[in-house]
N, C-alpha and C positions, 0 to 999 in steps of 0.2 A: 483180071486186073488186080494187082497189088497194094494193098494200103497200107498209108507209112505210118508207122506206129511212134507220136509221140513219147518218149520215157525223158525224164526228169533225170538229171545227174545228183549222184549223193553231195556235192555242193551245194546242188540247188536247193534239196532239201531241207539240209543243214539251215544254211542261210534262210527259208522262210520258217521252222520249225526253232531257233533260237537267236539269240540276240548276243552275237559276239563282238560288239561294239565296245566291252569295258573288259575283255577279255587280258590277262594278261601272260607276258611269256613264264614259261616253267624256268623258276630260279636254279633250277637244280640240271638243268640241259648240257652247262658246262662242264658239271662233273661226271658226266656219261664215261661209261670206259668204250675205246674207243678199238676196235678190232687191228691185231697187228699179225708181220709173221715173223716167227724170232725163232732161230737155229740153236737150239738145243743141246749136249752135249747126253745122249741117252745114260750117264750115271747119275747127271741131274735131273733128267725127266725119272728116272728110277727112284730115286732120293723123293721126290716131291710126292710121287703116285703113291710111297708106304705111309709116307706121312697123313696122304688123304685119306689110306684106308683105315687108321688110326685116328682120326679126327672127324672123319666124318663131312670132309670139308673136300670139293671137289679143289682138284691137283692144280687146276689152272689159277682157282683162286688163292689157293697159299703159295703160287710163285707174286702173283700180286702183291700180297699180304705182304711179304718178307722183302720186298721190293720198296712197295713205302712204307715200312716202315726204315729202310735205307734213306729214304728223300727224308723223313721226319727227323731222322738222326743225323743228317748231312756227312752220311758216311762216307768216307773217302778212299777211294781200292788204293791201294799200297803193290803196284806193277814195280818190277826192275827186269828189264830184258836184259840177257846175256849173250 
């Protein structure tokens, strides 16, 4: 004969072990960076990758970087197709 083994869920826990009643949301949730997929041109991905090994800064975050700092300068791309 089998017996059914009550377990408690980590909710449940949670909820009798604290008191999240005045609990508030993380101010900072918004500025998550949020995962994308973006096609690269590999002399840009090459360009960023020495820069990292020189900085000490992973490749992914100095295309960030130089990115906004794009948006903070309201930089504008200068295209003319021919």
């Amino acid at each position: 004969m089998k017996t059914s083994k009550i377990t408690q869920t980590d909710e449940e826990i949670l909820n009798r072990e604290f008191d999240f009643s005045k609990a508030i949301m993380n101010p900072y949730a918004k500025q998550l960076k949020k995962t994308v997929t973006i096609n690269l041109s590999p002399i840009v991905i090459e360009y960023f990758k020495k820069q990292a090994a020189e900085t000490s800064i992973p490749y992914q975050s100095l295309i960030n970087l130089y990115l906004m700092d794009c948006v903070k300068e309201g930089r504008k791309l200068n295209v003319s197709w021919v």
